[in-house]
C-alpha positions, 0 to 999 in steps of 0.5 A: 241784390235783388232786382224789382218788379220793374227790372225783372218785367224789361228782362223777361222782355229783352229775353223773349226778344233775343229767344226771337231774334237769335234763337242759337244764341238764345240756346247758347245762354239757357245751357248756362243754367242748367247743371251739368253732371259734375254738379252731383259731385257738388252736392254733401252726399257727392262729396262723401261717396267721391270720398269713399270710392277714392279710400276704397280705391286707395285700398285696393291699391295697396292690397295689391302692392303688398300681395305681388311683393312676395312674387317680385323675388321669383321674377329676378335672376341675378348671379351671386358676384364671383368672390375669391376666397382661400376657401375651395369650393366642395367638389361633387367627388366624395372624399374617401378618409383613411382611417389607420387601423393599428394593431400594434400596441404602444409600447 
């Protein structure tokens, strides 16, 4: 709804009265029309390079996730569970098997 020459005269009037007046209020109310620095992200071109940092980002994460995966198995130290099994375990001597060397014939 736009206001009419009339209107607009009596509120430039009322706004050069309080700038007058009250000057830190005056100061207060013109900061209202000034666009901040999120109003750059408002913008189409804002929006698509917000967009575009976010999947690079996003990326970059996952790049990372998946490059330390293979280091995650060299920073545990876990102990196999101790099992007890019928089978022994192979000891450092070595075994010495005899073989029967027989010179009888069958017979």
């Amino acid at each position: 709804m736009a206001l009419s020459m009339d209107e607009q005269r009596m509120l430039a009037e009322i706004e050069r009265r309080l700038a007058a007046e009250d000057p830190g209020l005056a100061t207060k109310l013109t900061s209202f029309r000034r666009p901040g620095p999120a109003a750059g992200l408002r913008t189409r071109r804002g929006k698509i390079v917000g967009s575009i940092c976010t999947i690079v980002l996003l990326a970059v994460i996952g790049i990372t996730v998946y490059a330390m995966t293979p280091f995650r198995a060299y920073g545990q130290k876990t102990k196999l569970p101790a099992t007890t099994s019928s089978v022994s375990a192979p000891s450092s001597a070595p075994t010495v098997h005899k073989a029967s060397t027989s010179t009888h014939a069958p017979g």
